[in-house]
N, C-alpha and C positions, 0 to 999 in steps of 0.2 A: 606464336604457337609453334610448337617444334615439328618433324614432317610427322613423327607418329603418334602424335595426338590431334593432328588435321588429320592423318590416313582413319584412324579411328570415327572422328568426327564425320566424316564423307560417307566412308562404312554404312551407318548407322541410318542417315540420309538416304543412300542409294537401293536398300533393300529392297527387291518385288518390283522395280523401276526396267525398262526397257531403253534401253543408253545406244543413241545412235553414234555410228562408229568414224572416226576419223582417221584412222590408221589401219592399215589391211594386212593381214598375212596370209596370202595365196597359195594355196600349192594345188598340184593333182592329187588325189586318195590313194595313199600308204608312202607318201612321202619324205615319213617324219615330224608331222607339225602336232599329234599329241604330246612326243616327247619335248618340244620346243615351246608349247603351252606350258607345260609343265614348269621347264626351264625357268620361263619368264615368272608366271606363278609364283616359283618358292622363292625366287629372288624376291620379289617387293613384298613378297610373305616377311620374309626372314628379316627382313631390312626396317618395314615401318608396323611388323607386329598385326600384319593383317591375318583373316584367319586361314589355317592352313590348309582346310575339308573342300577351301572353296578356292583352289590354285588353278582348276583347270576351269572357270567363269573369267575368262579372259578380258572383258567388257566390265563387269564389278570390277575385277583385281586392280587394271589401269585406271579405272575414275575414282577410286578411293585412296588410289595415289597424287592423284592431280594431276595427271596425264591426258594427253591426248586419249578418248576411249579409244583401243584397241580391240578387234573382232579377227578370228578365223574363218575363211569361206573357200570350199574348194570353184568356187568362183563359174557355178554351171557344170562342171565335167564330176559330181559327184556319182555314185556309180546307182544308186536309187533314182535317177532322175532317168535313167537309159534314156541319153541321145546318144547321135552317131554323134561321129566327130564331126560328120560336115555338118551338124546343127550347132556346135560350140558356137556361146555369144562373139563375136566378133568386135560387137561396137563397147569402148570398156570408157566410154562418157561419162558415164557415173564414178568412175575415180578421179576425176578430173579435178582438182585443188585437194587431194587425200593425197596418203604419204603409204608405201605398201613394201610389202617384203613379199619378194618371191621366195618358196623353200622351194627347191628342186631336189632331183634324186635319179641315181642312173636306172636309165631305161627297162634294162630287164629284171633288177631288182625290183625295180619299183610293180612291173606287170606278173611276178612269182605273188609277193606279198598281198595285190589287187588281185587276184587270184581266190587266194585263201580266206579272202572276206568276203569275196562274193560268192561262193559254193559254200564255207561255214559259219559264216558271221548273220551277214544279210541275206543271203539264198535269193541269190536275182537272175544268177547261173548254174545250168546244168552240163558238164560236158566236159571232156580233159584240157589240160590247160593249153595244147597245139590250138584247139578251137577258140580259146578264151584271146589268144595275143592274136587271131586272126581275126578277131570281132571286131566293127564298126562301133558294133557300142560301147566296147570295154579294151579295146585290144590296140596294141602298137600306135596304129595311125590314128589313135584320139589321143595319145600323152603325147605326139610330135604336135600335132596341130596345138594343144591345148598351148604347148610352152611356145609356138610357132607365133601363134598369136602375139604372146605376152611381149616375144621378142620384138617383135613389128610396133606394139602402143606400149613401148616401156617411157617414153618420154611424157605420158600423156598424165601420170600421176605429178604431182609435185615435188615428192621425192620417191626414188626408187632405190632397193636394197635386193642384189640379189646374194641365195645363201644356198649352197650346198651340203646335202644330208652327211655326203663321206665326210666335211669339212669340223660337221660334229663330231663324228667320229674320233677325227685325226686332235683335235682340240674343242671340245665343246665349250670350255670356258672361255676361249680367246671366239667362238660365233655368240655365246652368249654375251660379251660383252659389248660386242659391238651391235647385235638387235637390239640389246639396253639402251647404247648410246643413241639409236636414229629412232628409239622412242621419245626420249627425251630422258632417260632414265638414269644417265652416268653416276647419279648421286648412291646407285647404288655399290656396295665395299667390294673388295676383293675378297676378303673373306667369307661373306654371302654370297657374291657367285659361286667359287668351289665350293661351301656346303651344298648349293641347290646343284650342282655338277653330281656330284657324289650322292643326294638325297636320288635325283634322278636317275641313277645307274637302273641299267638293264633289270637287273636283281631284285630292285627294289621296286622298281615298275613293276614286275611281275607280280611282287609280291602282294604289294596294290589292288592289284587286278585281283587277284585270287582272294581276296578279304574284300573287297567292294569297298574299298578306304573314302573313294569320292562322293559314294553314294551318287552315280549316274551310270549310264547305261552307254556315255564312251568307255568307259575302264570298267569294263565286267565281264568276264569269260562267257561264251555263249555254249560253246560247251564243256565243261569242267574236267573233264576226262580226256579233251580231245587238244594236245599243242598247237594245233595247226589254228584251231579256233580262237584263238586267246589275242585280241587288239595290239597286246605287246609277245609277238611269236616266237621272231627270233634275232632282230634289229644285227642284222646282219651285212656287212659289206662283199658282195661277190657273193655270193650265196644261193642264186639263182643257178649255179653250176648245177647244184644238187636237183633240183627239176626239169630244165629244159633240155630237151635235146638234141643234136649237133644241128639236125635241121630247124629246129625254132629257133638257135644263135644264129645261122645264116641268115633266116627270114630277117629277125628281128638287126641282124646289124645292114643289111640290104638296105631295109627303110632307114636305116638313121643316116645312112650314108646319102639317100637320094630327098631325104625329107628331114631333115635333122637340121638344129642351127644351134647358134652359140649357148643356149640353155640347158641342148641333149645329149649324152653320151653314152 
């Protein structure tokens, strides 16, 4: 049987099924990991003819491939759960024989973007965003601790992959290719990568969004009218210039400098 008349077979199998997960993709929220769902997605989409409404079902997409099941979790530091950082889980035993990707993303980027989801997406915060990087619950010293941790039990998974947001940027095909590979996925083409490369551009994410393509309520503007609101905003590198100012960059590089480790910048 060829791979996509088993991917088709599995498919079919798997539907309405709850698929525990043996591969992990980690990140903190506004990282980059719907764009990298995505990624993954249209690739084994494109490759073995799966369907394509259902690319960001990251758990179907892998076990209709034959893969290890693959799952996304912001791993406890999601921003709806409000803990402080000194509550982040500490003990990560439960990865323990799993195989995981961390997505990372730089500091202040990453705290503009968690921002904007949590005053217009999710409304879990009230208040300018100087108060928002000074919060316990949402701000600076929970993204140091979160990846502080990772950094300390990265040996504790079976394999580890770590992957940078800017590194998409700079090549998303060449990080796409190699998350493919530590899936187990290399069977997928060159060609199917740059199309899901290119399917997934900014533009067309947007555009996504703005037509509800997935039918779910990760990819759907919350409010229509409003850019700031929109899950794919402005996937930007540096860009935090444009919000924070000269004193929220001192705060914010202070703590990376006295709390920061090889995963922060």
């Amino acid at each position: 049987m060829d791979l996509k008349r088993m991917a088709a077979t599995l498919a079919s199998r798997l539907l309405g099924r709850r698929l525990p997960a043996e591969l992990y993709i980690i990140s903190y929220p506004k990282s980059g990991r719907t764009w990298l769902r995505a990624l993954v997605g249209k690739a084994l989409s494109l490759e073995l003819g799966l369907p394509g409404e259902r690319i960001l079902d990251t758990p179907f997409m892998t076990a209709a491939a034959g893969l290890h099941v693959a799952d996304f979790t912001h791993d406890g530091s999601a921003m709806l759960d409000r803990a402080r950082y000194q509550d982040l889980p500490r003990n990560k035993k439960p990865y323990r024989g799993k195989k995981v990707v961390l997505l990372a993303r730089g500091v202040k980027d990453t705290l503009v973007s968690a921002y904007f989801q949590a005053t217009r997406r999710i409304e879990v915060f009230e208040g300018p965003i100087s108060d928002f990087i000074r919060s316990d619950v949402f701000g600076v010293m929970k993204i140091l601790t979160f990846y502080r941790i990772w950094h300390e039990n990265r040996h504790v998974p079976r394999d580890f992959l770590f992957v940078r947001y800017e590194d998409m940027h700079r090549d998303a095909a060449a990080v796409l290719r190699k998350v493919l590979n530590f899936m187990g996925a290399g069977f997928v083409s060159r060609g199917h990568v740059l199309a899901s490369v290119e399917y997934c551009s900014f533009e067309n994410m947007r555009k996504a969004e703005e037509q509800n393509r997935f039918k779910t309520n990760i990819m759907s503007p919350k409010r229509p009218g409003d850019p700031e609101s929109y899950k794919v905003r402005k996937g930007r590198v540096g860009g935090y210039i444009e919000y924070l100012s000269r004193e929220d960059i001192e705060y914010i590089d202070r703590a990376l400098e006295e709390h920061g480790c090889e995963f922060t910048w």
